[in-house]
C-alpha positions as a printed NumPy array, in Angstrom:
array([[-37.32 , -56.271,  17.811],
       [-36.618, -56.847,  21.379],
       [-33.203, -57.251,  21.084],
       [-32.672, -54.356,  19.097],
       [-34.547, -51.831,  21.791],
       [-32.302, -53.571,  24.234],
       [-29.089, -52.917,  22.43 ],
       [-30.066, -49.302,  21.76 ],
       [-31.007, -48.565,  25.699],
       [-28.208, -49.949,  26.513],
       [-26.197, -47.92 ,  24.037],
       [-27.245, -44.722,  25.478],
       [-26.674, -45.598,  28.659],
       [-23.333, -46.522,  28.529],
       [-22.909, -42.908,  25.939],
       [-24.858, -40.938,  28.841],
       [-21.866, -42.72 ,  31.265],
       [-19.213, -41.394,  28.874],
       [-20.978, -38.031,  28.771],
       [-21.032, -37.805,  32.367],
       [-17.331, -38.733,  32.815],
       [-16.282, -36.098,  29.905],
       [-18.589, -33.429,  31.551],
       [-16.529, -34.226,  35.359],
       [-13.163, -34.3  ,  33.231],
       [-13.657, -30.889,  32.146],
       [-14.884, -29.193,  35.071],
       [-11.753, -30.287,  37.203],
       [ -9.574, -28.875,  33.885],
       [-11.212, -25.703,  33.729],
       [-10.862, -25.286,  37.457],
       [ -7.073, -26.033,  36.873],
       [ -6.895, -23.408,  34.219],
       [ -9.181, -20.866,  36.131],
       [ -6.122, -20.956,  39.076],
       [ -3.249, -20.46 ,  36.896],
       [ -4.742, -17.538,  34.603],
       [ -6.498, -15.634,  37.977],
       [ -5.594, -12.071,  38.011],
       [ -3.185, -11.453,  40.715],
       [ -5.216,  -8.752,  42.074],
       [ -4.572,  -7.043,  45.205],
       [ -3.232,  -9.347,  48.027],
       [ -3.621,  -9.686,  51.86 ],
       [ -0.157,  -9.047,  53.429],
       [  0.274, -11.065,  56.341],
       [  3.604,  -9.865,  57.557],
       [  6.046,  -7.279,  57.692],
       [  5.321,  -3.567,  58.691],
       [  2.003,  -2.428,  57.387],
       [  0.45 ,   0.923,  56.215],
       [  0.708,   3.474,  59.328],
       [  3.695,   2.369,  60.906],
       [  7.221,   4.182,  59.657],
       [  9.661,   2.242,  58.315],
       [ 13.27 ,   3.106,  60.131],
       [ 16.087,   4.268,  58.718],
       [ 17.801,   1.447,  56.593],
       [ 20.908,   1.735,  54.806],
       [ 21.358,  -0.332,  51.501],
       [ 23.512,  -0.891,  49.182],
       [ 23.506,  -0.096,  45.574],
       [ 24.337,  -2.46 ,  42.792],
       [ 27.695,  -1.015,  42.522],
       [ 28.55 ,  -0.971,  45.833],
       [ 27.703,   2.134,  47.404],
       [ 25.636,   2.904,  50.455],
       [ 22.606,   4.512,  49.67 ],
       [ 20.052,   4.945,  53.03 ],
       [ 16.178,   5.021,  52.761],
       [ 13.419,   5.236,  55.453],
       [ 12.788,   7.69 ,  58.194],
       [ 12.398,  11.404,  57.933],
       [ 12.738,  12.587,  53.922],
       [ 15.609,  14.766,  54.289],
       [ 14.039,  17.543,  51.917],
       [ 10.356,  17.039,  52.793],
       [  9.495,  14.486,  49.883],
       [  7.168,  10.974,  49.539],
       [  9.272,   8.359,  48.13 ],
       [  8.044,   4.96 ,  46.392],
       [ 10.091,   1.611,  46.573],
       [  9.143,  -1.043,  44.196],
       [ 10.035,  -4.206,  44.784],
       [ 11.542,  -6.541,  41.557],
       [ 12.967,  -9.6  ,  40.945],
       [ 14.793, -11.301,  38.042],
       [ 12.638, -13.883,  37.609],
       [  9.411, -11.261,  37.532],
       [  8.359, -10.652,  34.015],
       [  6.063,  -8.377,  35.008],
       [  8.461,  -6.094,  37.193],
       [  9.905,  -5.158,  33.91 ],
       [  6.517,  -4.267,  32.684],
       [  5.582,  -2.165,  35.123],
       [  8.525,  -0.571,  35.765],
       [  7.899,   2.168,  33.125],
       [  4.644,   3.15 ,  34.469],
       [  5.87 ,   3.217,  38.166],
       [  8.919,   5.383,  36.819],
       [  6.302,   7.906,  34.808],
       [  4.203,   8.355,  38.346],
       [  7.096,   9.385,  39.63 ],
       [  7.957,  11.933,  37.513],
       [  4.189,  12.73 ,  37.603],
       [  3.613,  13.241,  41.622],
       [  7.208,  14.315,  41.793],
       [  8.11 ,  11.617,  44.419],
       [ 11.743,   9.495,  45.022],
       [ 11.796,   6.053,  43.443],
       [ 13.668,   3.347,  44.795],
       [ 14.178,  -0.364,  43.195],
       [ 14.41 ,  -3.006,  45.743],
       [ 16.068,  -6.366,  44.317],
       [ 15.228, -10.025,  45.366],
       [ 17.548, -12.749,  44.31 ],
       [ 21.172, -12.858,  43.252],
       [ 23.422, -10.331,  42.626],
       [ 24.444, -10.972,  39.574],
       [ 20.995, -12.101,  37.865],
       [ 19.954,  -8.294,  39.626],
       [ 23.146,  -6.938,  37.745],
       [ 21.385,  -8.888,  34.714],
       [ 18.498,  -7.364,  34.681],
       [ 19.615,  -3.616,  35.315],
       [ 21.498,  -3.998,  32.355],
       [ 18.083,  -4.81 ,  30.025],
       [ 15.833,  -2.051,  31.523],
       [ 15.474,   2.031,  31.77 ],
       [ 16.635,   2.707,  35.281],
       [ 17.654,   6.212,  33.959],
       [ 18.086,   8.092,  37.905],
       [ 16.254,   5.507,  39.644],
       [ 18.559,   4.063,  42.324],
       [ 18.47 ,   0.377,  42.457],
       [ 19.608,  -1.167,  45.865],
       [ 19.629,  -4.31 ,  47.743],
       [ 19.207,  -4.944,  51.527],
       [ 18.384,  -7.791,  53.382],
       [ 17.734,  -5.779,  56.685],
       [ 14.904,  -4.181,  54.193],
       [ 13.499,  -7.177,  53.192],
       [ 13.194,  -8.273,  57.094],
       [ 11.143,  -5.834,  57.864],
       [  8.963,  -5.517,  55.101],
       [  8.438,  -9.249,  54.135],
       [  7.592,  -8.581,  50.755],
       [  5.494, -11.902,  49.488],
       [  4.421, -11.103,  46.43 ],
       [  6.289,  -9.219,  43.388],
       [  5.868,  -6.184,  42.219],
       [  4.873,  -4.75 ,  44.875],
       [  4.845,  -0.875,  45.896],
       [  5.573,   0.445,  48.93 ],
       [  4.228,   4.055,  49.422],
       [  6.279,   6.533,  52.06 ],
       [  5.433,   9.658,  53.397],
       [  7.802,  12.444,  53.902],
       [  7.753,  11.311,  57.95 ],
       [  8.854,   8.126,  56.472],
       [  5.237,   6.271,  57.258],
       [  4.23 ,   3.625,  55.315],
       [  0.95 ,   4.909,  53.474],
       [ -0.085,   1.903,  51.158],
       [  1.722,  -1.65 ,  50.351],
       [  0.705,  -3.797,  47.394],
       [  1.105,  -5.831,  44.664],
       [  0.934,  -3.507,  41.488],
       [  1.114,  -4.944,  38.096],
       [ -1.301,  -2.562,  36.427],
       [ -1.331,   1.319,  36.12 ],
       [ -4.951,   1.631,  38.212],
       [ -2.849,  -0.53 ,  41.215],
       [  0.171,   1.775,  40.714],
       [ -2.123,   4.632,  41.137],
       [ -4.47 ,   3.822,  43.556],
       [ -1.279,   2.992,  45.862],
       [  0.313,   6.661,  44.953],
       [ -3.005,   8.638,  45.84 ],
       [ -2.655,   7.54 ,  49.51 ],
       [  0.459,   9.803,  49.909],
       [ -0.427,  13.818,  50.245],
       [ -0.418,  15.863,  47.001],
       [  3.304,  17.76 ,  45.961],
       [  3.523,  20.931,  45.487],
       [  5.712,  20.48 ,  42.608],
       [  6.384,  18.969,  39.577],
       [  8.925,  17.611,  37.14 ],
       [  8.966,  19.711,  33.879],
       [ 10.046,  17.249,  31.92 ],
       [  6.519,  15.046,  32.822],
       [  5.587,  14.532,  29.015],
       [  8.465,  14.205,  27.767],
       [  9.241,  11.351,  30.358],
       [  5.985,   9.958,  29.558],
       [  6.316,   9.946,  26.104],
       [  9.54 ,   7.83 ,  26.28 ],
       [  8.403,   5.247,  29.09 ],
       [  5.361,   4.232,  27.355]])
C-alpha cells in the first residue's frame, strides 16, 4: 500500500514538472508569435525632417527618365502627398488605392516615392493602378527624409511644410495624416467614380 502511494506522488510530481515545463514552453511561443503578428501601428521617426519644417526643393527622376521636381512652394497653391513604396512591401500595393482615392477626395498632388532597384520599381509599376500618379525616385529625397518604415505618407502644405509623416497601412492612418493639411477649396468631379474603381 505504501509503495503504491509512493509511486503515485511521485507520478504527479514528475506530471506537475512536465506541466510546468509545457506551461514556460508556451509562454515564450506565444510571445514569439505576439511580435511577428503586432500591428504596425503608428511609429516614432527618429530621423529625417519632421512635421513643421519644409522640405526643399528636390528634383527627381521619374521611372522613365524624366525630371520631375517636388518640395518647396506648390507652384499653383496646392497640398501634395508622397507615399513612400517599395517592391518588396505587400502592403504598399494595398494601400495604394486608398491613398490614390484621398487624393482625388481632398483634391491634393500625389507623388510615389520608390525604394530599391530600378528595375524591381519598373516591376511593380507595371502590376498596379498608377493612372496620373507620378512615380519617381531620388536618393537626395530619401536623405533627407529617412524614411524607416514603409508605407509611409508624407503630408505637404502648399508652402511646402511638412504637416504629418507616418506609417499608413490602413484608411483611418491615411486619413488622420491628410486632415493635418488645410481644407481645398475644390474638388475632383470625378470623386465617385474614382472611388468606385479603386476600391
Amino acid at each position: 500500500m505504501m509503495t503504491l502511494l509512493l509511486i503515485s506522488t511521485l507520478l504527479l510530481a514528475a506530471l506537475c514538472c512536465v506541466l510546468t515545463l509545457a506551461v514556460l514552453v508556451l509562454a515564450r511561443q506565444i510571445g514569439v508569435l505576439h511580435e511577428r503578428i503586432a500591428p504596425i501601428g503608428q511609429q516614432p521617426v527618429l530621423a529625417g525632417l519632421q512635421a513643421g519644417q519644409a522640405l526643399p526643393r528636390v528634383t527627381a527622376r521619374t521611372l522613365d527618365d524624366t525630371r520631375f521636381s517636388m518640395g518647396g512652394r506648390h507652384d499653383r497653391g496646392r497640398s501634395s502627398l508622397i507615399l513612400f513604396v517599395s517592391p518588396d512591401c505587400p502592403v504598399c500595393k494595398r494601400v495604394l488605392p486608398i491613398v490614390q482615392a484621398q487624393a482625388a477626395i481632398h483634391d491634393l498632388d500625389l507623388v510615389l516615392a520608390g525604394e530599391g532597384d530600378v528595375t524591381a520599381l519598373h516591376a511593380m509599376a507595371s502590376t498596379i493602378r498608377l493612372g496620373a500618379t507620378p512615380f519617381v525616385t531620388s536618393q537626395e529625397l530619401l536623405l533627407l527624409l529617412q524614411i524607416g518604415r514603409l508605407p509611409t505618407l508624407v503630408t505637404l502644405n502648399p508652402d511646402g511644410v511638412i504637416t504629418a509623416r507616418d506609417v499608413a497601412n490602413t484608411r483611418q492612418q491615411v486619413e488622420a495624416l491628410i486632415a493635418t493639411l488645410p481644407a481645398s477649396s475644390s474638388s475632383s468631379p470625378e470623386t465617385k467614380e474614382f472611388l468606385h474603381d479603386a476600391v
